[in-house]
VEXVEXZA-876675 format. One record per residue (C-alpha): x, y, z; residue number from 1; chain. Coordinates in steps of 0.1 Angstrom, whole numbers, plus 5000, padded with zeros to 4 digits. Example, Ala and Ser with C-alpha at 12.3 -4.5 7.8 and 13.67 -1.06 7.14 Angstrom:
BEGIN
<site><east>5123</east><north>4955</north><up>5078</up><drenmi>1</drenmi><zalo>A</zalo></site>
<site><east>5137</east><north>4989</north><up>5071</up><drenmi>2</drenmi><zalo>A</zalo></site>
***
This chain:
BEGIN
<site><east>3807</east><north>3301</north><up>4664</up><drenmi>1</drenmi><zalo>A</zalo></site>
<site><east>3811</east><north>3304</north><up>4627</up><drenmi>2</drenmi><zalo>A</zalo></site>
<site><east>3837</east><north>3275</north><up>4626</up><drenmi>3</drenmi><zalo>A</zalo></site>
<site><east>3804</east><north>3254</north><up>4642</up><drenmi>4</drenmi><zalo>A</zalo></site>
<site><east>3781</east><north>3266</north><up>4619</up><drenmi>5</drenmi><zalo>A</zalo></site>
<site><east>3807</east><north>3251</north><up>4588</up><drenmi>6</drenmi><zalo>A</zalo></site>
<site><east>3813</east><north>3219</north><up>4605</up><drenmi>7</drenmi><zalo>A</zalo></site>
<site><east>3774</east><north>3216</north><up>4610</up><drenmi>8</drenmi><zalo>A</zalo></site>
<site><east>3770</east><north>3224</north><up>4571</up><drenmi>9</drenmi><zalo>A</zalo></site>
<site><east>3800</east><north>3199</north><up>4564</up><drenmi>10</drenmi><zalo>A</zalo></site>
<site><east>3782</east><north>3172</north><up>4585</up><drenmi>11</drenmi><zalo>A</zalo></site>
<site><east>3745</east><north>3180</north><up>4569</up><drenmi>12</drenmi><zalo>A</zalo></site>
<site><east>3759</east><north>3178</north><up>4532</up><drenmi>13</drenmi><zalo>A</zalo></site>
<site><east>3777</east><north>3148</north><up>4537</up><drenmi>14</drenmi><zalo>A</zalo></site>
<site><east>3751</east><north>3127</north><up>4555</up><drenmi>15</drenmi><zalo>A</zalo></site>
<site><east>3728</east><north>3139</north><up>4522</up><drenmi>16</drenmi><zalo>A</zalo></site>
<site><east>3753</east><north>3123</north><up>4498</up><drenmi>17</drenmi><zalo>A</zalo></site>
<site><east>3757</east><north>3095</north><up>4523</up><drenmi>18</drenmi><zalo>A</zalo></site>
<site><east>3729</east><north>3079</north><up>4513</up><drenmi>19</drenmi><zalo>A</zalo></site>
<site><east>3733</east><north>3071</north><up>4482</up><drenmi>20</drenmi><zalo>A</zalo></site>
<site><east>3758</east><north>3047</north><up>4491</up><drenmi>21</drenmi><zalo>A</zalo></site>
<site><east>3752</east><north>3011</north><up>4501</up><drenmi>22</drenmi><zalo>A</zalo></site>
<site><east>3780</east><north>3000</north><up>4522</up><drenmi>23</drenmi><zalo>A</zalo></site>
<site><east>3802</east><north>3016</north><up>4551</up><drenmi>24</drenmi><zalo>A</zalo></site>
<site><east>3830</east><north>3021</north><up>4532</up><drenmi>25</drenmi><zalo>A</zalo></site>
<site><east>3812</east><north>3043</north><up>4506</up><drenmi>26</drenmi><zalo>A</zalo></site>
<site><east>3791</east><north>3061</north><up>4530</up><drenmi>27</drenmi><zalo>A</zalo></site>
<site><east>3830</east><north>3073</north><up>4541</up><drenmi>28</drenmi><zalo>A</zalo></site>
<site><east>3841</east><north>3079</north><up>4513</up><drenmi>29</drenmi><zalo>A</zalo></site>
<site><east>3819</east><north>3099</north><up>4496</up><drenmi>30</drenmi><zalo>A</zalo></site>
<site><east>3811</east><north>3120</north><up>4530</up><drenmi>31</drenmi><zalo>A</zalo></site>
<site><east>3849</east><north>3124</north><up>4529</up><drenmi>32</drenmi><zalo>A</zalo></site>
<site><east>3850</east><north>3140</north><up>4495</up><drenmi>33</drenmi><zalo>A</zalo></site>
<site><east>3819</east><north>3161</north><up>4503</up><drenmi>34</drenmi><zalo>A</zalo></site>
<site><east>3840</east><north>3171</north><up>4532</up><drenmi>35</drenmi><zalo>A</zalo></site>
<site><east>3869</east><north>3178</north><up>4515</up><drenmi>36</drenmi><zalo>A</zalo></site>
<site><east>3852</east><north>3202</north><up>4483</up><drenmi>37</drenmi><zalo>A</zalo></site>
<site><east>3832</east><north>3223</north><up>4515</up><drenmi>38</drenmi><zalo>A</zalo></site>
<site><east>3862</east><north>3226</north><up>4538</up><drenmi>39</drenmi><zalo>A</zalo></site>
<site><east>3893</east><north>3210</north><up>4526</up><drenmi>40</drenmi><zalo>A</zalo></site>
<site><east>3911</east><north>3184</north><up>4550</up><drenmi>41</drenmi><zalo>A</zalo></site>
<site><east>3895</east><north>3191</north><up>4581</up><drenmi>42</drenmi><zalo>A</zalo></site>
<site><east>3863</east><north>3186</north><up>4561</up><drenmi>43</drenmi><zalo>A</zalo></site>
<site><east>3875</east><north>3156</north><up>4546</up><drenmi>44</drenmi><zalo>A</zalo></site>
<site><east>3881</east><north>3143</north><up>4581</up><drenmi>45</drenmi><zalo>A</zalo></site>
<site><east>3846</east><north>3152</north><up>4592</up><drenmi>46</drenmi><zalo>A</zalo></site>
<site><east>3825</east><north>3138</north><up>4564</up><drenmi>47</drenmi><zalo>A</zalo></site>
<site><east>3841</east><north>3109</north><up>4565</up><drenmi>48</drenmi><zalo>A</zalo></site>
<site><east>3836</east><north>3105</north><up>4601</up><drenmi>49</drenmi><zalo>A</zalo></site>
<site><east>3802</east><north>3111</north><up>4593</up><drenmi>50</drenmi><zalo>A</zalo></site>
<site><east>3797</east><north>3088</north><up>4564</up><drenmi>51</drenmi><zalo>A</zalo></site>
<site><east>3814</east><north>3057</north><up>4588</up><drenmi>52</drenmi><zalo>A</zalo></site>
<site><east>3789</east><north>3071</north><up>4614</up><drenmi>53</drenmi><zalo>A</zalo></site>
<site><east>3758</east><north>3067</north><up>4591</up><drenmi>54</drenmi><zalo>A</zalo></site>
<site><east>3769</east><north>3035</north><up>4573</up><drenmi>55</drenmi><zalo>A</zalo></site>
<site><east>3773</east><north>3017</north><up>4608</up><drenmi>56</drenmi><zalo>A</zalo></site>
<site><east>3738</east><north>3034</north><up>4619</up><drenmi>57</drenmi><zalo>A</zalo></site>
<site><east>3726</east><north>3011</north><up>4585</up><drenmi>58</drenmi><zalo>A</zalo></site>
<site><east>3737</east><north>2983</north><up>4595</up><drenmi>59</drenmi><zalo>A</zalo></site>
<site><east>3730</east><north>2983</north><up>4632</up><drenmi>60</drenmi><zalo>A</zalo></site>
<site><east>3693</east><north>2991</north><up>4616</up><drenmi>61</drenmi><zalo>A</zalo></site>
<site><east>3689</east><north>2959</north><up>4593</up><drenmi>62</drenmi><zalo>A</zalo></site>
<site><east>3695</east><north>2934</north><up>4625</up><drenmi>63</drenmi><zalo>A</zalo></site>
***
């Protein structure tokens, strides 16, 4: 349960800083270092599924 509840937080603080990027690449990035200061690698490895998740959302959206 509580390992969940962090990856939920992990997911929710990187989609925030997610958009303020503008292209895929930096959506994943920048969820990935999100990821990484909340919950180290496997963090790092979440937010930046989550940031490739939301930038390909974004693009999907403007077609």
């Amino acid at each position: 349960m509580r390992k969940t509840l962090s990856l939920l937080a992990i997911t929710g603080a990187a989609l925030a800083l997610c958009a303020c990027s503008t292209t895929t690449e930096q959506k994943a990035a920048s969820g990935a270092v999100a990821g990484a200061v909340i919950a180290g690698p496997v963090g790092a490895a979440v937010g930046g599924a989550a940031g490739a998740v939301a930038g390909h959302v974004q693009n999907e959206s403007k077609k």
